[in-house]
C-alpha positions as CSV (number, residue, x, y, z in Angstrom):
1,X,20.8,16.9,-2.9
2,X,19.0,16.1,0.5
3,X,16.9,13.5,-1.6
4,X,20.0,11.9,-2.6
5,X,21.5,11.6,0.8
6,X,18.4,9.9,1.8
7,X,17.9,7.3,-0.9
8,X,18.9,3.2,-0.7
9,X,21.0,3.9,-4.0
10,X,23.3,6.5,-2.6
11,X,23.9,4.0,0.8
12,X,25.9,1.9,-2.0
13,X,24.0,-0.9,-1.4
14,X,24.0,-4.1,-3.9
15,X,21.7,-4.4,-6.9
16,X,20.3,-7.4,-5.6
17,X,18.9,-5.8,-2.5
18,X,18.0,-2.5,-4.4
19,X,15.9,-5.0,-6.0
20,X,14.5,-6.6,-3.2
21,X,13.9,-3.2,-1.8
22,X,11.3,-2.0,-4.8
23,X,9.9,-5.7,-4.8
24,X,8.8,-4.7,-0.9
25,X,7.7,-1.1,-1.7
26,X,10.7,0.4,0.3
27,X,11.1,3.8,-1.9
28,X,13.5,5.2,0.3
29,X,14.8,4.8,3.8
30,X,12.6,5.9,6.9
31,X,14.1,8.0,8.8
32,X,15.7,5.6,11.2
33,X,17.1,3.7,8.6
34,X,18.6,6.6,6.9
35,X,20.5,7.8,10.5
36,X,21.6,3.8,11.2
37,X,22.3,1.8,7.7
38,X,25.6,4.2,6.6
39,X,26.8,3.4,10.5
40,X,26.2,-0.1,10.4
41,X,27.8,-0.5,6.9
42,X,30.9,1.0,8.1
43,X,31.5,-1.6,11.0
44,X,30.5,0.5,14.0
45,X,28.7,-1.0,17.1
46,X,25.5,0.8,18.0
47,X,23.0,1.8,20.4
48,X,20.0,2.2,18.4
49,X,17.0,3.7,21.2
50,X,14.0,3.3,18.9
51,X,10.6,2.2,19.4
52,X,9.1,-0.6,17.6
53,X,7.2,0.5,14.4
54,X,9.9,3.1,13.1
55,X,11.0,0.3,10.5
56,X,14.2,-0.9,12.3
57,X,14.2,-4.4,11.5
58,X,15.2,-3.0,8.0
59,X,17.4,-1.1,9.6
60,X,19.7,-3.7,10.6
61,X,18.4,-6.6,8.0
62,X,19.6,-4.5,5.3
63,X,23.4,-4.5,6.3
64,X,23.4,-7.7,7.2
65,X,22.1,-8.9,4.0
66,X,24.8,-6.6,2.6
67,X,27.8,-7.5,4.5
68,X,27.6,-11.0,5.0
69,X,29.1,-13.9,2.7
70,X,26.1,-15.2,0.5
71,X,28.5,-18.5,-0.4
72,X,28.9,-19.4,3.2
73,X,27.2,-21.8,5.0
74,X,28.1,-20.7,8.5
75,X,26.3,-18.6,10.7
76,X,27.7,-15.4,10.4
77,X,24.5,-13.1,11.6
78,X,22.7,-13.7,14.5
79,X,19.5,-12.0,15.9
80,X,17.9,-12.0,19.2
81,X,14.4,-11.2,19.7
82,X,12.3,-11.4,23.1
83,X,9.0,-13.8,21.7
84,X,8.4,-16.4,19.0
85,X,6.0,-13.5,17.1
86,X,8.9,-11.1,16.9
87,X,11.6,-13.8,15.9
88,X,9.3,-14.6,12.8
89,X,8.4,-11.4,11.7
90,X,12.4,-10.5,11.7
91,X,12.9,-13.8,10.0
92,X,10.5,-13.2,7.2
93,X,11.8,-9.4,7.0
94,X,15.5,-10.7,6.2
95,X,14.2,-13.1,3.9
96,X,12.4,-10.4,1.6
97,X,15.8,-8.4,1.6
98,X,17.7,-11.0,0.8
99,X,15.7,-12.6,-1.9
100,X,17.9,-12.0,-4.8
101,X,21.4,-12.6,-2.8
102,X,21.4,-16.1,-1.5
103,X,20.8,-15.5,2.1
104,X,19.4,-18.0,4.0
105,X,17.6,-17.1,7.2
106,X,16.5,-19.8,10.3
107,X,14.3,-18.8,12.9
108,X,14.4,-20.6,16.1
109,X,12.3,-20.0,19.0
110,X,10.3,-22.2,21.8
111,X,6.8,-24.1,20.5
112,X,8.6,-25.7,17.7
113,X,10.2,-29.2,17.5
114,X,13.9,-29.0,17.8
115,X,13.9,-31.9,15.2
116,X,13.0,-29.3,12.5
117,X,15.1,-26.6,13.5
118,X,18.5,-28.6,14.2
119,X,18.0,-29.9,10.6
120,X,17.2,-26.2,9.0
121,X,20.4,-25.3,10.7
122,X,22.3,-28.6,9.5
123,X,21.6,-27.2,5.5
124,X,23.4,-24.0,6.2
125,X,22.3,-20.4,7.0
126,X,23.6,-17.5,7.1
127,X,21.7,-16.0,9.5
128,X,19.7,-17.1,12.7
129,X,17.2,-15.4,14.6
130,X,15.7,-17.0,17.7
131,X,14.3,-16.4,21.4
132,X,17.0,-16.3,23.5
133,X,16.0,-19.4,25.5
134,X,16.2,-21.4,22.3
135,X,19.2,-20.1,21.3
136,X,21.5,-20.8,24.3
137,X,19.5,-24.6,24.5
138,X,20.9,-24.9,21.1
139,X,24.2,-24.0,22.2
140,X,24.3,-26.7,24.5
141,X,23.2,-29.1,22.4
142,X,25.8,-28.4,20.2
143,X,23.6,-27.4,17.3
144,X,24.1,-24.2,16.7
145,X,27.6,-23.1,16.3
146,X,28.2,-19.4,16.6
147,X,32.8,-19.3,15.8
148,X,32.1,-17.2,12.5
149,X,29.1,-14.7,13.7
150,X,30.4,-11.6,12.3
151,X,27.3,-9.5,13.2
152,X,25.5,-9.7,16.6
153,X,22.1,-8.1,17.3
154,X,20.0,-7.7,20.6
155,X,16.3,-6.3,19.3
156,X,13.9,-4.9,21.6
157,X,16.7,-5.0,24.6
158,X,14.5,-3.5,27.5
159,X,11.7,-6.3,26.6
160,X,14.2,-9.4,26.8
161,X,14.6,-8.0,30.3
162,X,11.5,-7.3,31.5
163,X,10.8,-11.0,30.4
164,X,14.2,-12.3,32.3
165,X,16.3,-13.1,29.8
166,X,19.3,-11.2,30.3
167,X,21.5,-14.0,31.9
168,X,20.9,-16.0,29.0
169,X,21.6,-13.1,27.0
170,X,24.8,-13.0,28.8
171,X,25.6,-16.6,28.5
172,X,25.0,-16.2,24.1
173,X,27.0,-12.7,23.9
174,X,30.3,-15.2,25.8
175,X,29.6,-17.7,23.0
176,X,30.2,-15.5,19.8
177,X,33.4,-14.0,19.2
178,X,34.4,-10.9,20.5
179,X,35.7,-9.9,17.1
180,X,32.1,-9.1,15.9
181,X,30.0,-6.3,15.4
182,X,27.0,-5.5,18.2
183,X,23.6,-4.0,17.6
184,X,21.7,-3.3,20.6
185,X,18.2,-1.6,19.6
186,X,15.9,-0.6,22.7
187,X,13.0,2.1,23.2
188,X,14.6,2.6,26.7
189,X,18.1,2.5,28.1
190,X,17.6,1.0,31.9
191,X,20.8,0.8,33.8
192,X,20.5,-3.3,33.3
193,X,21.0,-2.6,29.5
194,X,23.4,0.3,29.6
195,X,25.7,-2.3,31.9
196,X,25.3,-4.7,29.4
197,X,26.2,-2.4,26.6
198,X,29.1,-0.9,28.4
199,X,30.3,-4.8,29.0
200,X,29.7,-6.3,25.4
201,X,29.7,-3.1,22.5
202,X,33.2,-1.7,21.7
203,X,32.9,2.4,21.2
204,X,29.1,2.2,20.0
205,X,27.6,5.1,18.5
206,X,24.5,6.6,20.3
207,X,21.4,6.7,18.3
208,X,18.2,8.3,19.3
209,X,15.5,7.1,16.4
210,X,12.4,7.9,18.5
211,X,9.7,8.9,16.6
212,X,7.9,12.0,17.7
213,X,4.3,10.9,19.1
214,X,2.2,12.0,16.1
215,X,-1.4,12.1,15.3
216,X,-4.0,14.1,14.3
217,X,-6.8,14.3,16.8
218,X,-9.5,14.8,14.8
219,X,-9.2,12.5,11.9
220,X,-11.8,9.4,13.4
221,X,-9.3,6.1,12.6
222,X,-10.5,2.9,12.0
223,X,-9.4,-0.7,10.5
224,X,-11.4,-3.6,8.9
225,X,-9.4,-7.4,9.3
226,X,-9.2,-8.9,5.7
227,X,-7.2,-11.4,4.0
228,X,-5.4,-10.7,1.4
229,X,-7.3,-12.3,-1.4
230,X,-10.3,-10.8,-0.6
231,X,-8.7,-7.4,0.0
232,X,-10.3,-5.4,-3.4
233,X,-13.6,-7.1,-2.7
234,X,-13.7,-5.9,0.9
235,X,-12.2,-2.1,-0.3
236,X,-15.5,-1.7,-2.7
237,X,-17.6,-2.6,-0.2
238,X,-16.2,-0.3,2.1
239,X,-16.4,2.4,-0.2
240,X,-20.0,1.9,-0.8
241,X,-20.8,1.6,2.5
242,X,-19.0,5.3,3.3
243,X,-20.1,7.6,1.0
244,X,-16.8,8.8,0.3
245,X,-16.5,12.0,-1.9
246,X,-12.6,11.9,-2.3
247,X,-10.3,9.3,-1.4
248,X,-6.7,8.6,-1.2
249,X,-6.1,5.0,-1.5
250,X,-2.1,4.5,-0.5
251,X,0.1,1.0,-1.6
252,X,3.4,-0.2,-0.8
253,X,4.6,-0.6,-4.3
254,X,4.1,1.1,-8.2
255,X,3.0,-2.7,-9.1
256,X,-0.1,-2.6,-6.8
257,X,-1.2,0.6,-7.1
258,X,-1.4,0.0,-11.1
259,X,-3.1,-3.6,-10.3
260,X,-5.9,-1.6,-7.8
261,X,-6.4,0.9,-9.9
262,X,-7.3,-1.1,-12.7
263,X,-9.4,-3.4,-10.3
264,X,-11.4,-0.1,-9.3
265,X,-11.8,0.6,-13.3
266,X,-12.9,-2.5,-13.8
267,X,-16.1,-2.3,-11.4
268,X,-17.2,1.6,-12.1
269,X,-15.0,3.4,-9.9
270,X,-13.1,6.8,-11.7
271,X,-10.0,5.6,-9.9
272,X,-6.4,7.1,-10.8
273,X,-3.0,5.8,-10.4
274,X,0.0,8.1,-8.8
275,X,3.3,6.9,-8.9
276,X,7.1,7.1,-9.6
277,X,6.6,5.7,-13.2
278,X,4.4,9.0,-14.3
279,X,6.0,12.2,-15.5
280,X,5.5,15.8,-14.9
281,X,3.0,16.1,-17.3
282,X,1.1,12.6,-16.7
283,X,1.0,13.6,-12.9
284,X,-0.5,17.2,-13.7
285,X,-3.4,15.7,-15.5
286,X,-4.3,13.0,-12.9
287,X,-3.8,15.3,-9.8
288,X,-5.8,18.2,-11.9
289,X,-8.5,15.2,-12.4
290,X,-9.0,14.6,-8.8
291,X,-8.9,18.4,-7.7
292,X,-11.7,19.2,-10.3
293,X,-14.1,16.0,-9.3
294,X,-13.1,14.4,-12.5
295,X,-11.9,11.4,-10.8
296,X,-13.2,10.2,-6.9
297,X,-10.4,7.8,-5.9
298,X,-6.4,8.5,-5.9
299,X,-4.1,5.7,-5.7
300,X,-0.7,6.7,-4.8
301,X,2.5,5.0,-3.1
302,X,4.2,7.2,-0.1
303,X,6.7,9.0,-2.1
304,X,4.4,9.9,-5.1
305,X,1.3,11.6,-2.4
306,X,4.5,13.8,-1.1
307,X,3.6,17.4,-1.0
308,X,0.7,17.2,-2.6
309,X,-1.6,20.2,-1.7
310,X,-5.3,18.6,-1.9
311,X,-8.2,20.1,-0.2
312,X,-11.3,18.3,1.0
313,X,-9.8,14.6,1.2
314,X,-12.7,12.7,2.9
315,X,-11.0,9.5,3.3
316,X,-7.5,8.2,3.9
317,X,-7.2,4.0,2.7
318,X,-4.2,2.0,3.8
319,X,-4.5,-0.9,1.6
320,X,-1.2,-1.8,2.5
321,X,0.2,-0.9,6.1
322,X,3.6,1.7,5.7
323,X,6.9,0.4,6.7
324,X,6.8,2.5,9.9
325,X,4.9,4.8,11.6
326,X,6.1,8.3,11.1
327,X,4.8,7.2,6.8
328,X,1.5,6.3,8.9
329,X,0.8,9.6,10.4
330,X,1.5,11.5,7.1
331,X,-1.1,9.5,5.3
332,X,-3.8,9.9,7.7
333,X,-2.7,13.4,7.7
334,X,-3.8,13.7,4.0
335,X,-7.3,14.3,5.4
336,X,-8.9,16.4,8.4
337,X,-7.5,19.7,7.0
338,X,-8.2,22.5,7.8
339,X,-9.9,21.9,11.1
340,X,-12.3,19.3,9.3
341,X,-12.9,16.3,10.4
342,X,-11.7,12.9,8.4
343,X,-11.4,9.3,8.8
344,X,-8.7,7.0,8.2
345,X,-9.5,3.6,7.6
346,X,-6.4,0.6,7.5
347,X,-7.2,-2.6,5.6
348,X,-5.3,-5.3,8.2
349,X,-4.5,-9.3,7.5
350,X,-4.0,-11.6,10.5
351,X,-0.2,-11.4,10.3
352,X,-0.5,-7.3,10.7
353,X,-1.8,-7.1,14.1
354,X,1.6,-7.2,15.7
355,X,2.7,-4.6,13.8
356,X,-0.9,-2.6,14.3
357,X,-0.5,-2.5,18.0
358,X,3.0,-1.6,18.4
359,X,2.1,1.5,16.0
360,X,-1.2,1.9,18.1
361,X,1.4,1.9,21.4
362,X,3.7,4.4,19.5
363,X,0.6,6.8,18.3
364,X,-0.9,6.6,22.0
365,X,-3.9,5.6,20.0
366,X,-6.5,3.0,19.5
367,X,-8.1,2.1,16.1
368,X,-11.1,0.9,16.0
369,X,-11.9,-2.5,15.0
370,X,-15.2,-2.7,12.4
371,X,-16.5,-5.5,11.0
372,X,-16.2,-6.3,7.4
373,X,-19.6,-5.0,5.6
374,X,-21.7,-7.7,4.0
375,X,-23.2,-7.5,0.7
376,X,-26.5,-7.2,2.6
377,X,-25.4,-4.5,4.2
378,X,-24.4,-2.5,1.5
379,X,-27.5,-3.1,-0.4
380,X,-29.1,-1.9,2.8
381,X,-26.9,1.4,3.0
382,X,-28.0,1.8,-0.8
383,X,-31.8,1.6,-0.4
384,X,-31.4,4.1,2.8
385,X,-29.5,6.8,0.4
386,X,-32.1,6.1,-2.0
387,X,-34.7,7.0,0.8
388,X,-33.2,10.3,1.9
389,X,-33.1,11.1,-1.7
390,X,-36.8,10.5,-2.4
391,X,-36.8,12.6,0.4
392,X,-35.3,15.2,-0.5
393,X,-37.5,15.3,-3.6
394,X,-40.7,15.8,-1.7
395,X,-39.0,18.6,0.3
396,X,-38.1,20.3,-2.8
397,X,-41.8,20.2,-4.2
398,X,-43.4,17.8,-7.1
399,X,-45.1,18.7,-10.2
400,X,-48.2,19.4,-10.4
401,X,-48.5,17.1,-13.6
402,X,-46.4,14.1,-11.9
403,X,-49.6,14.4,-8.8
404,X,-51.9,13.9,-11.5
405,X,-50.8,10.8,-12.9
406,X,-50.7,9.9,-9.6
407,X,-53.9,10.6,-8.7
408,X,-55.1,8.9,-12.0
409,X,-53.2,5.4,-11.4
410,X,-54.3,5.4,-8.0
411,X,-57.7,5.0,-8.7
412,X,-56.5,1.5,-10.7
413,X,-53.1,0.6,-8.5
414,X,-52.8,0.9,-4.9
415,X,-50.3,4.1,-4.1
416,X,-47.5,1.8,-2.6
417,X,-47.5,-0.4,-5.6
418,X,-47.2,3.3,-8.1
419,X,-44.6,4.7,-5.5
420,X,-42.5,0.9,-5.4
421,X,-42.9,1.1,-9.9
422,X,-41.7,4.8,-9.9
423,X,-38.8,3.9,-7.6
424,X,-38.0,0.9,-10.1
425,X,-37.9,2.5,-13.0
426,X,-35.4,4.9,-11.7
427,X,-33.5,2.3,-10.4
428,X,-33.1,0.2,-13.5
429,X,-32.8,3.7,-15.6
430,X,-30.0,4.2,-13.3
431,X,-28.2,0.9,-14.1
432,X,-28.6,1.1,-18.0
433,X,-25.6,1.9,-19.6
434,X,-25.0,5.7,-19.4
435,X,-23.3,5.4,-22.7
436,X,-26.1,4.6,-24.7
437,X,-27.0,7.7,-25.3
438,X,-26.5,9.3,-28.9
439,X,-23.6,7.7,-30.7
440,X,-25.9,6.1,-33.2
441,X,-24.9,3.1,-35.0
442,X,-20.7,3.2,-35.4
443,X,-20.1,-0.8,-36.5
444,X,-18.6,-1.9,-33.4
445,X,-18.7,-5.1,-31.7
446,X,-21.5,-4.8,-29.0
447,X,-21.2,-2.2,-26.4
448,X,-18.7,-0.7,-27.7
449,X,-18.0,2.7,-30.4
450,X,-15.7,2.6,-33.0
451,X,-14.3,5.6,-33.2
452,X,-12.3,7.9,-36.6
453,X,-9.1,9.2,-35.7
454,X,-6.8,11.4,-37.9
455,X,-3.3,9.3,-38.0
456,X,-2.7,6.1,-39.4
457,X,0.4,4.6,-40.8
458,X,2.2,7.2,-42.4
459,X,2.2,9.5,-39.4
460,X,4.6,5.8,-38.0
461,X,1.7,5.3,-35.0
462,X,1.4,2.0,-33.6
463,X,-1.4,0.4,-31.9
464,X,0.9,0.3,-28.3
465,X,1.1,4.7,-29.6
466,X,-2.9,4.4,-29.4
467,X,-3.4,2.9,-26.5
468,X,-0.9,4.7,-24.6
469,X,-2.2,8.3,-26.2
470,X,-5.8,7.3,-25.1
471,X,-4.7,6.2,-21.8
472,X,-2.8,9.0,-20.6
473,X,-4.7,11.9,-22.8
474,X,-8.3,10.6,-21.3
475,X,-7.4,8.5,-18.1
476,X,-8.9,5.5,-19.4
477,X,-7.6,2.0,-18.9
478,X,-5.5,0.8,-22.0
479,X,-6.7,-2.8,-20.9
480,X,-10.6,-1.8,-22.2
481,X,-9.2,-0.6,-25.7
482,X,-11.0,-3.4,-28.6
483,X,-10.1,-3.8,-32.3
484,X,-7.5,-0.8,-33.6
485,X,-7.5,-0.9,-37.2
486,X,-4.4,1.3,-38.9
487,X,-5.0,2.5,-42.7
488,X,-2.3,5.2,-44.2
489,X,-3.8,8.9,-43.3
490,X,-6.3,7.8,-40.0
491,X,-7.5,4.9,-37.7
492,X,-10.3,2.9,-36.6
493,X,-10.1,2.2,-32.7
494,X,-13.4,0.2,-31.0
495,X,-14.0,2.1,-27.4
496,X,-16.4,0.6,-24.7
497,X,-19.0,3.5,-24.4
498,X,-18.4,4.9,-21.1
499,X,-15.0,4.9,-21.9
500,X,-15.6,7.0,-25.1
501,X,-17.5,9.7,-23.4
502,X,-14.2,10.3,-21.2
503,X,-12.4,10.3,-24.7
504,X,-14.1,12.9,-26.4
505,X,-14.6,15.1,-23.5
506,X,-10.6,15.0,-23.2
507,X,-9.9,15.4,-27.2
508,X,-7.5,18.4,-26.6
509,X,-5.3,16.5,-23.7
510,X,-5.0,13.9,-26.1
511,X,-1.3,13.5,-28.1
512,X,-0.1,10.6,-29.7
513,X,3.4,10.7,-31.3
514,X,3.9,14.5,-30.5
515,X,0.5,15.1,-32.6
516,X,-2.7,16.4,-31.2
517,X,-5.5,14.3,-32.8
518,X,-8.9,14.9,-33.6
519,X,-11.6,12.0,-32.5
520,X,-15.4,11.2,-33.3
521,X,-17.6,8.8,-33.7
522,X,-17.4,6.7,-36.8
523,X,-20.0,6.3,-39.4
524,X,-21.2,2.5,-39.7
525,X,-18.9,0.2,-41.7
């Protein structure tokens, strides 16, 4: 029941912004949007004190979006916000929310032309959100005209003060009409402010949204800048670089953590997806996978990683930032158990840092910047683990027949040039494909193993019934499934080789059509 209280759906919101919602990764409402959004929606003025970083520019973009008129081309929402980097940010926020309702959203602030923005504002929006220096020299100019603003919203109050602006807030707040609704959001309520509220806000109701200053001291918390395109690039390098045993890997929405997953896959990581989509049953098998080793990476939006009871988490990857920061600290959270130390490491792009810092301010904390790894230095890091283990060879004693050969090439070879062969081979060895080992000669296309299985047409399977029973029954990608071919009582399904060692060591987990089903390597053709 609680769950219900707290999601998007049961706030009556619109399909449309439902939909924008999921398309952002918004599963359900943080917690100051779940204490402000049912308020707003019914019309009351409010005193939200929150700090920035607690997802509040959702908060009040979602009822606007919600209660505005979509057909209009007035300005019936307007939003101030104390710098040109905040204005923007809200701006884009609003956008996203309102992508699949017809709102249309103009920022205005100081550094750009007033050219552009009087003729953005001449096409017809909805909603406005500017600087409040920009705003009221609008006003004046007669270009922005505020006689049908229906909702009014002063964000980050105690900063538009400290910066001065609070005559000219003044001077807007006489130019809407007083038959509106006022938003005031501030992480503190200064005497300045709470004159201004008493003054311009009709009954508001008193919000505290603070978060609690969270963190967990021992978890070592890092972030790497990288755009977005080279995001899955960077995240393997980093992974290679740490040594990670077991990671969690979090993403804003089900879409991406299906498109990572499959991007891990894809270059040799055992990477698993967690998500909304997955039943009880799917969920068991991937979380008992990671528990037992079976898999190294997790990849899991907020809501699905809720609860779960994992022990020995090494790492903690944001590849997307949360919406706020209370989601933050319950990632990071995930590892550093039990007194053990972890590290949390946040993948940022350029237009992140704003929101970085103020969760940094929130946290009391300061991440620390690292710079991207470079291919060099990965293959650096990978001949130094190669070292320590040749190391730890010696330590453990050689053979007495592996000193001998020695000792008999090294009155040919010089010692280096045996010791830099050995090292080679092992190498190389270590790159051939693991799953050439015994599945003789099957027929399949090159690389691959066809393999018999004991369904075919009469039991009604389908080639989507294959791939989906392989998928979920061995946790391999449905994407790497070749050639199925169907006959009446069994099947012939081509497998790349890793893949079909995974598949036969999982036989019993996997069911296709309700039928458990019996796999092995085919004879040739």
């Amino acid at each position: 029941m609680e769950q219900q209280e707290l999601s998007f759906k049961a706030m009556g919101l619109s399909s449309s912004v439902i939909k924008a919602l999921e398309e952002m990764g918004f599963e359900e409402p943080s917690p100051i949007q779940a204490k402000t959004i049912p308020i707003i929606l019914e019309g009351h003025d409010l005193i939200g004190q929150a700090q920035t970083g607690t997802g509040k520019t959702a908060a009040f973009g979602i009822p606007i979006v919600e209660r505005l008129d979509h057909r209009s081309k007035r300005v019936e929402a307007l939003v101030l916000a104390p710098t040109r980097e905040l204005a923007i940010q809200v701006a884009e926020e609003i956008t996203k929310i309102g992508k699949f309702s017809g709102i249309k959203v103009v920022p205005i602030y100081g550094g750009q032309s007033y050219d552009r923005q009087i003729r953005a504002l001449e096409h017809g929006a909805q909603v406005v959100i500017g600087t409040p220096g920009r705003v009221m020299d609008h006003i004046r100019r007669g270009t922005l005209k505020l006689d049908h603003v229906q909702m009014m919203v002063l964000d980050e109050a105690d900063e538009m003060l400290d910066m001065g602006f609070i005559e000219d807030i003044e001077f807007i707040l006489k130019n809407v009409p007083e038959n509106r609704q006022t938003l005031l959001f501030s992480a503190t309520v200064p005497d300045p402010i709470a004159k201004l509220a008493r003054r311009y806000l009709k009954d508001p109701v008193h919000v505290n949204i603070s978060p609690e200053r969270l963190t967990v001291p021992s978890i070592e918390q890092v972030f790497y800048e990288v755009r977005e395109f080279e995001k899955l690039d960077a995240l393997t390098r980093i992974l290679d670089m740490e040594e990670a045993e077991r990671t969690i890997i979090f993403c804003r929405t089900k879409k991406r953590v299906d498109e990572l997953t499959e991007g891990l896959q894809a270059r040799g990581y055992t990477a698993e997806a967690l998500h909304g989509d997955l039943n009880q049953v799917q969920r068991n098998r991937v979380m008992k996978r990671f528990k037992e080793g079976g898999s190294e990476i997790l990849v899991a939006t907020d809501v699905a990683a809720r609860g779960l009871d994992i022990d020995n988490v090494t790492h903690v990857i944001n590849y997307d930032l949360p919406q706020d920061t209370e989601s933050y600290v319950h990632r990071i959270g995930r590892t550093g158990r039990a007194g053990r130390t972890g590290t949390a490491i946040s993948l940022i792009n350029p237009k992140e840092f704003r929101q970085l810092r103020q969760m940094e301010r929130v946290l009391r904390v300061r991440l620390q910047r690292r710079p991207l790894p470079t291919p060099a230095d990965v293959a650096e890091k990978q001949r130094e683990m190669l070292k320590n283990r040749l190391a730890e060879e010696i330590q453990r004693g050689v053979l007495p027949s592996y000193q001998e050969l020695v000792m008999q090439l090294a009155e040919e070879y010089d010692s280096v040039d045996i010791a830099a062969a050995a090292i080679r081979l092992m190498v190389d060895k270590g790159r051939e494909d693991k799953s050439d080992l015994d599945f003789g000669e099957t027929g399949a296309e090159p690389g691959m193993v066809r393999m018999f299985m004991n369904l075919g047409r009469m039991d009604r399977v389908t080639p989507a019934d294959i791939v989906r029973g392989l998928a979920e029954g061995a946790g391999i990608q449905g994407s790497v499934i070749g050639l199925i071919d169907i006959y009446d009582r069994f099947t012939f399904v081509e497998i790349p080789k890793d893949a079909a060692h995974k598949v036969l060591q999982n036989v019993g987990a996997i069911v296709i059509r309700g039928k458990s089903v019996n796999l092995e390597p085919a004879r040739p053709r």
